[in-house]
C-alpha positions as CSV (number, residue, x, y, z in Angstrom):
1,X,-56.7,9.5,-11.3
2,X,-54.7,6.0,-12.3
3,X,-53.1,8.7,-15.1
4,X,-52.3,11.3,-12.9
5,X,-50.6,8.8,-10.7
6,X,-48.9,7.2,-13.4
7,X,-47.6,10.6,-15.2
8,X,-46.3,11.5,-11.0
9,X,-44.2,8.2,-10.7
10,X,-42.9,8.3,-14.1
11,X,-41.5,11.7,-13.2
12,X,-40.0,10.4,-9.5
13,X,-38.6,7.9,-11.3
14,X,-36.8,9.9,-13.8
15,X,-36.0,12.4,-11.7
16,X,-34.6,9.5,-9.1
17,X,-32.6,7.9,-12.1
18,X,-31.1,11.6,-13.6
19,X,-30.1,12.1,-9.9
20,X,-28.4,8.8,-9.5
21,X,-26.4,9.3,-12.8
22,X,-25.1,12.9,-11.7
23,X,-24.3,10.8,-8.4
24,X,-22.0,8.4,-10.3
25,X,-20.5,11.5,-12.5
26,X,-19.7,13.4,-9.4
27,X,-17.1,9.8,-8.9
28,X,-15.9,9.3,-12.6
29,X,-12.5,11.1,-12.1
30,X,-9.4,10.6,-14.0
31,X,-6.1,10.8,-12.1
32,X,-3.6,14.0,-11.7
33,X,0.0,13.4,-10.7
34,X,2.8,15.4,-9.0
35,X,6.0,14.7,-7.5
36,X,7.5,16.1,-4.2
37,X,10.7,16.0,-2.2
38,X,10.1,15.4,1.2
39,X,12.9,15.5,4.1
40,X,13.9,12.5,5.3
41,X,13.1,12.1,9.1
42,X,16.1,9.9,9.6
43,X,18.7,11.1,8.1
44,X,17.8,14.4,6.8
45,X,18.4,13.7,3.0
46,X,15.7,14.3,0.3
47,X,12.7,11.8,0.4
48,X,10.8,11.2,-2.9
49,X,7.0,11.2,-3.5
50,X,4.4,10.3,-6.2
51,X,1.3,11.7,-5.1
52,X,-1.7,11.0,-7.2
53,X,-5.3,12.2,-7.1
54,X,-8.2,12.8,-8.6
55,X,-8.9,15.6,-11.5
56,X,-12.2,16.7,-13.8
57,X,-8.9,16.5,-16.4
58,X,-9.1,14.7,-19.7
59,X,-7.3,11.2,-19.0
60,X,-3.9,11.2,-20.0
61,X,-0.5,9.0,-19.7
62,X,2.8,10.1,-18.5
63,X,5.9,7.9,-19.3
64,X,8.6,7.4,-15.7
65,X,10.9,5.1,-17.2
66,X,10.4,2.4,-16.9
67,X,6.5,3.1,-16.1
68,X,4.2,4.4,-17.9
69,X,1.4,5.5,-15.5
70,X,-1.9,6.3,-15.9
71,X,-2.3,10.2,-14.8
72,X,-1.4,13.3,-16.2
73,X,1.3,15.3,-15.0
74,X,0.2,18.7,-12.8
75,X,-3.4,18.2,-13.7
76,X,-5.6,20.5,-11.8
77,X,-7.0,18.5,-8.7
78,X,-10.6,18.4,-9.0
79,X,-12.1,19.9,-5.5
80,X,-13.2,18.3,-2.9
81,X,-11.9,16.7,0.4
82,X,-11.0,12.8,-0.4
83,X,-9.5,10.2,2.1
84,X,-5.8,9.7,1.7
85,X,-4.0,6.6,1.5
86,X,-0.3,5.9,1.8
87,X,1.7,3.1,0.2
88,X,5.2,1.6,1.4
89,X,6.6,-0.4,-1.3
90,X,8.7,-3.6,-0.5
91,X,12.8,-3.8,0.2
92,X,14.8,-2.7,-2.3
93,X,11.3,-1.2,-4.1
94,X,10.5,2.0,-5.6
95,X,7.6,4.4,-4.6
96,X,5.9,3.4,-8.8
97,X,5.5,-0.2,-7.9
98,X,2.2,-0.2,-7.7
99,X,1.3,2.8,-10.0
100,X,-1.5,1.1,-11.1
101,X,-3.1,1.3,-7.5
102,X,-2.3,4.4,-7.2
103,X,-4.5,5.5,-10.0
104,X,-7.4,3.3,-9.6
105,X,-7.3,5.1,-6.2
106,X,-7.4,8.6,-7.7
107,X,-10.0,7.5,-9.7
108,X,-12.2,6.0,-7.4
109,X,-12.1,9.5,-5.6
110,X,-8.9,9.4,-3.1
111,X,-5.3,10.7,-3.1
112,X,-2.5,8.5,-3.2
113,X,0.7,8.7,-2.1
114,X,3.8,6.6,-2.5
115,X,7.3,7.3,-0.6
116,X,10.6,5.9,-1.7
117,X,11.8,4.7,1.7
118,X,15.6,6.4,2.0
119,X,18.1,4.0,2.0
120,X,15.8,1.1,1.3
121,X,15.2,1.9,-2.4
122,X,16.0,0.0,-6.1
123,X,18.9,3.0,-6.4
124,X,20.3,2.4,-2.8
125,X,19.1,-0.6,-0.7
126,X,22.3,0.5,2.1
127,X,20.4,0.2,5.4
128,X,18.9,-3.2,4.2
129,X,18.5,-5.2,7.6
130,X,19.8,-2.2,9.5
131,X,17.5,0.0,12.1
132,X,17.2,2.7,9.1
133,X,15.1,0.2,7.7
134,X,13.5,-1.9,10.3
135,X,12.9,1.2,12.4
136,X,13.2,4.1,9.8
137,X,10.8,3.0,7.6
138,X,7.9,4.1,9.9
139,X,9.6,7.4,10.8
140,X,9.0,8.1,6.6
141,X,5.5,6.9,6.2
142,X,4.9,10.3,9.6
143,X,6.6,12.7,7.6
144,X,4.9,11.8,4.3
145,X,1.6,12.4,6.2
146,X,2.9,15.4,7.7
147,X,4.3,16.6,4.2
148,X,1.4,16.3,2.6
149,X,-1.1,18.0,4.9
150,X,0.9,20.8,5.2
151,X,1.4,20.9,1.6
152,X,-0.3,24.1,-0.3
153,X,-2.0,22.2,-2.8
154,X,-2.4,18.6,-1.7
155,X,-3.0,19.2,2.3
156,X,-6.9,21.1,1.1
157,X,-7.5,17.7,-0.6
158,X,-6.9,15.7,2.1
159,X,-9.8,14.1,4.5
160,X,-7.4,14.3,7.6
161,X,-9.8,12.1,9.5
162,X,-9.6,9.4,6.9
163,X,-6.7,7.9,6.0
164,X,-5.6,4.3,5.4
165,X,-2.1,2.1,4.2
166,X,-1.5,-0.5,2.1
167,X,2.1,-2.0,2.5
168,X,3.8,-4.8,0.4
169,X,6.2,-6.9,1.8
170,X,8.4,-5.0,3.6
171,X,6.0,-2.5,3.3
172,X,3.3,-4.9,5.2
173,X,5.7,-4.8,8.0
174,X,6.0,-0.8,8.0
175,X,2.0,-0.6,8.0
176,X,2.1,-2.8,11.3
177,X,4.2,-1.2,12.9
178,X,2.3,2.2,12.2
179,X,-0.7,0.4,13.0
180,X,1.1,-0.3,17.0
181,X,2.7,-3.4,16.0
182,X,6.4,-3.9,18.4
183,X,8.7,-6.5,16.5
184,X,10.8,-8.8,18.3
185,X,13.4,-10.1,15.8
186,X,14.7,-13.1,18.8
187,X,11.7,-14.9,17.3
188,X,14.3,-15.6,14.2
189,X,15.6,-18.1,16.1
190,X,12.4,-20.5,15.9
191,X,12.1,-19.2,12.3
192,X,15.4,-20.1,11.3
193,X,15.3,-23.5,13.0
194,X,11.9,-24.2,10.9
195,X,13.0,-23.3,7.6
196,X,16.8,-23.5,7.4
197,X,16.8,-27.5,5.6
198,X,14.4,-26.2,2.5
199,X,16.7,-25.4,-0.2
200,X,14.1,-23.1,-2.0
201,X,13.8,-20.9,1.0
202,X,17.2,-19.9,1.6
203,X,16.5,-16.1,0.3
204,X,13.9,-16.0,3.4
205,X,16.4,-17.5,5.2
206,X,19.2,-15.3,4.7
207,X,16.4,-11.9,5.3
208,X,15.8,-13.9,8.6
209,X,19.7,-13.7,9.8
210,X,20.1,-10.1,8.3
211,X,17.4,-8.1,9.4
212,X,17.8,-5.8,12.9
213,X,21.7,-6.8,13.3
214,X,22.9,-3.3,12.6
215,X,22.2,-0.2,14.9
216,X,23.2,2.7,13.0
217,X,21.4,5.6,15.3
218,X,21.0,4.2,18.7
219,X,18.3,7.1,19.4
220,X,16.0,5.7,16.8
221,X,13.1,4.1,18.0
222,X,9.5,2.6,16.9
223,X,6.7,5.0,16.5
224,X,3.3,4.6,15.3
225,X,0.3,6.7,13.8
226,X,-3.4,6.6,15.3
227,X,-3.8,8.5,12.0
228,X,-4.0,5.3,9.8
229,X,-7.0,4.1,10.5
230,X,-7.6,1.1,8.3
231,X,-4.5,-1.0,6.8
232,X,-4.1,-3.5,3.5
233,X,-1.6,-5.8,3.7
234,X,-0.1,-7.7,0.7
235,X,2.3,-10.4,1.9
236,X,3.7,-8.7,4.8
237,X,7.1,-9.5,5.9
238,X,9.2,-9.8,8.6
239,X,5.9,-11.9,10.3
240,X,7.6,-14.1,12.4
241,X,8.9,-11.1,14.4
242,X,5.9,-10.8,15.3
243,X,4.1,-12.5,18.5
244,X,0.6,-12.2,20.6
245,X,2.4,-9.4,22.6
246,X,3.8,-7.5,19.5
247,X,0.4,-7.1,17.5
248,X,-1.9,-6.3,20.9
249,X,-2.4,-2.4,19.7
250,X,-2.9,-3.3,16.7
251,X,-6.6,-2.7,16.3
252,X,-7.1,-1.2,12.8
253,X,-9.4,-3.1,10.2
254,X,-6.9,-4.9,8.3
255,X,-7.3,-6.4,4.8
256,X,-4.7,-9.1,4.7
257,X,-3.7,-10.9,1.4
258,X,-1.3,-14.4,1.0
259,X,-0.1,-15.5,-2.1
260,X,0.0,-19.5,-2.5
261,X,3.3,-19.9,-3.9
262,X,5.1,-17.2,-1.6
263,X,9.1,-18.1,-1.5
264,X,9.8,-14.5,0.2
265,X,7.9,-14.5,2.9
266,X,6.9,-18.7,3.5
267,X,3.7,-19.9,4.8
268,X,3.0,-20.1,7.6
269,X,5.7,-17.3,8.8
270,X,4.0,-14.3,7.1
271,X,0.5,-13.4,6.8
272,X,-0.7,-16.8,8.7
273,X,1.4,-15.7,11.3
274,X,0.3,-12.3,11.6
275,X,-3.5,-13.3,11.4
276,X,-3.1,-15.6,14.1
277,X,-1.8,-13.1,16.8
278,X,-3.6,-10.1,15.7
279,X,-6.2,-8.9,18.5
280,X,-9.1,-9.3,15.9
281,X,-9.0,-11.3,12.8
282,X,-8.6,-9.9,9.7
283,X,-10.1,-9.9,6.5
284,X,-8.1,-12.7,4.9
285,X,-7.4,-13.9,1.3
286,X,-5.4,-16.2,-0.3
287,X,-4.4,-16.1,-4.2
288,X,-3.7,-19.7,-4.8
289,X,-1.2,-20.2,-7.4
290,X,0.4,-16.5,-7.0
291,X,4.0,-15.6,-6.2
292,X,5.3,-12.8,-3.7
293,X,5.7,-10.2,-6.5
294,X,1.9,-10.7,-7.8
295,X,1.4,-7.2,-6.1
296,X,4.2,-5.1,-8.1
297,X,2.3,-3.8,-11.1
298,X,2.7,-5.4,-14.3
299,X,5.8,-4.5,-15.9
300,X,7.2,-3.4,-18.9
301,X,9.2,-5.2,-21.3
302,X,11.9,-2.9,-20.8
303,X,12.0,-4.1,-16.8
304,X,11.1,-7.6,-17.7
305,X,14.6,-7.8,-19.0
306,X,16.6,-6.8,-15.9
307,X,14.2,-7.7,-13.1
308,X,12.7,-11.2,-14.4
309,X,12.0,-12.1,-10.8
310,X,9.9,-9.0,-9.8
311,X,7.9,-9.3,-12.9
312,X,7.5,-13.3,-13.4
313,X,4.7,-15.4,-12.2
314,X,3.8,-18.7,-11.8
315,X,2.3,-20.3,-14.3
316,X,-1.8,-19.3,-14.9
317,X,-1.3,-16.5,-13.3
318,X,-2.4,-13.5,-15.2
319,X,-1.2,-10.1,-12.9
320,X,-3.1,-7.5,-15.0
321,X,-6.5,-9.2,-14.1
322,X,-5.4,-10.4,-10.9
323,X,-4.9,-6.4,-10.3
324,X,-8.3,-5.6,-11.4
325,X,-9.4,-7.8,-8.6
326,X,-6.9,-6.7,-6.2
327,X,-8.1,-2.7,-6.8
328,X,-11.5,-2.9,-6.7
329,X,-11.8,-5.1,-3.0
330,X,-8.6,-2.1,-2.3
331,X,-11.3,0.4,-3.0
332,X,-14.5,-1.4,-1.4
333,X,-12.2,-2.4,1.8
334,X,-11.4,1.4,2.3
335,X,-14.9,3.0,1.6
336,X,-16.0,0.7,4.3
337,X,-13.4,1.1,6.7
338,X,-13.2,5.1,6.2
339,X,-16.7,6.4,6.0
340,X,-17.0,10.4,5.8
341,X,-17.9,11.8,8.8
C-alpha cells in the first residue's frame, strides 16, 4: 500500500512539474517587429510606429540606426490575444528610446507599441511648448490605439480590454492626461518663483516659461482614454501644472518612478508633485543617484558622440542593469494591474 502510494505521488508530481514547464514555454517568446504609418490626428501628416510583439520565431537582431534592437523584422506573431501597451517617449524623443522595453515586453507576452509624437520628435521638435504638443500629444497616443486595433494583423493580437502606458518625461505628462489628468500651466508662476535663482536648473526653467504659450489650432482640446487602464510613469514632466483639481479623474493604478539627481524635471515639481495630488497614491520609487535620461535605453557609441546628455549618467550608475530592474517591476506592475478576464 505505502508503494502504491508512493509510485501515485511520484507520478502527480511529475506530471504536476512536466505541466508547469509547458506552462512557462507557453511565455518564453522572442520578439517580432513591424513598422506602420499612422495618420496624424492633428495635423493629418504621416505618424510613425514600432510595434513589437511576441513570436514562436528564432531570436534575432535588426539594426535602426542608430539602434540595434532586439526583434526580428516581420516575424510571424505567435497567436494569441496579449495586453497591449503604449509608450510616449519624451520631448524632442524618438518612438526607439526605449527599444529595450519594448522587447522585454514582447517577450514577456504583450505587444508594444511606440509612436513618434508629430512635431515633437528628434527630426522635428517644431510645436515644442505649443498646443500641438501639450494638447496634441494625447490626440496621437487615441489614434495609435485606434490604428492598431483596426489593423489586419496586429488588432487580432490585441487584448482590447487590457491595455496600459508607460510615458517618460514628456511622455509622463501625455499618460496623465490620457489617464483624465487637466493641466493648468498658471501654476508656472509658483514654479518659476521657486526655482528661477538655481543656476543648474535654468533648462527646467526655461521649459516652465515655454510650454502652453502658443495656440496653433484653437479647436484642439484635451481628451483622455478610459482604455488605458493602468499607467508607468518615469519622471513625468510638466508636474507642477498639475494641482488637486487637475489629477481628481485620474484613478488608474500608476507606477511612478523619480530619479535622484533629476535636473529636467526638479524635485519636488515632478513626480513628488504628482504623487501628492493624485486621488490615490501611487506606487512610488526613487533611483537614488540617477539622472532624467536613466530611462532612454542604453545607447550606442555611435549616439554617445552626438547626444552625450541623453546617454550620460551620473557617476555609479550602470543603465543596462538599472534597465533590467526597471523591465521586470514594468512587467510584474502590468500583470497585476491587467489581469485577463
Amino acid at each position: 500500500m505505502r508503494m502504491r502510494c508512493f509510485v501515485l505521488t511520484l507520478i502527480v508530481t511529475m506530471v504536476a512539474t512536466i505541466a508547469a514547464s509547458f506552462d512557462a514555454c507557453a511565455d518564453a517568446f522572442e520578439a517580432g517587429f513591424v513598422n506602420l504609418t499612422l495618420t496624424d490626428p492633428v495635423e493629418g501628416g504621416p505618424m510613425q510606429v514600432i510595434v513589437v510583439y511576441p513570436t514562436r520565431s528564432a531570436a534575432g537582431t535588426t539594426t535602426l540606426d542608430p539602434f540595434t534592437i532586439s526583434a526580428k523584422r516581420d516575424a510571424p506573431p505567435a497567436p494569441g490575444s496579449y495586453p497591449l501597451i503604449v509608450f510616449s517617449h519624451g520631448a524632442s524623443g524618438t518612438n526607439l528610446g526605449h527599444h529595450d522595453s519594448l522587447t522585454a515586453l514582447a517577450r514577456a507576452g504583450f505587444v508594444a507599441a511606440a509612436v513618434e509624437h508629430p512635431r515633437d520628435n528628434f527630426r522635428d521638435d517644431s510645436g515644442f511648448a505649443t498646443d500641438l504638443q501639450m494638447i496634441g500629444r494625447p490626440h496621437h497616443i487615441v489614434a495609435l490605439i485606434d490604428g492598431l486595433l483596426a489593423h489586419p494583423t496586429m488588432g487580432p493580437l490585441i487584448d482590447k480590454n487590457r491595455i496600459g502606458m508607460v510615458g517618460h518625461s514628456a511622455g509622463g505628462y501625455t499618460a496623465l492626461l490620457i489617464a483624465g489628468a487637466v493641466p493648468n500651466f498658471a501654476l508656472a508662476r509658483e514654479y518659476r518663483a521657486a526655482i528661477e535663482k538655481k543656476p543648474d536648473l535654468q533648462p527646467a526653467l526655461q521649459r516652465a516659461d515655454a510650454a502652453g504659450r502658443q495656440r496653433r489650432k484653437p479647436d484642439l482640446e484635451y481628451i483622455s482614454d478610459p482604455r488605458v487602464r493602468a499607467v508607468v510613469l518615469w519622471a513625468p514632466g510638466f508636474g507642477y501644472a498639475f494641482d488637486k483639481d487637475g489629477l481628481s479623474k485620474v484613478h488608474v493604478p500608476i507606477l511612478l518612478y523619480r530619479p535622484s539627481k533629476d535636473v529636467i524635471v526638479p524635485h519636488p515639481w515632478g513626480a513628488e508633485r504628482i504623487a501628492e495630488f493624485l486621488p490615490t497614491r501611487p506606487e512610488y520609487r526613487v533611483l537614488e543617484g540617477a539622472g532624467h535620461f536613466v530611462f532612454f535605453a542604453p545607447c550606442p557609441w555611435m549616439l554617445s558622440l552626438t547626444a552625450g546628455q541623453v546617454c550620460t549618467d551620473p557617476s555609479g550608475i550602470n543603465r543596462a542593469e538599472i534597465h533590467e530592474r526597471l523591465n521586470a517591476e514594468m512587467i510584474a506592475f502590468f500583470r497585476q494591474s491587467l489581469p485577463p478576464n
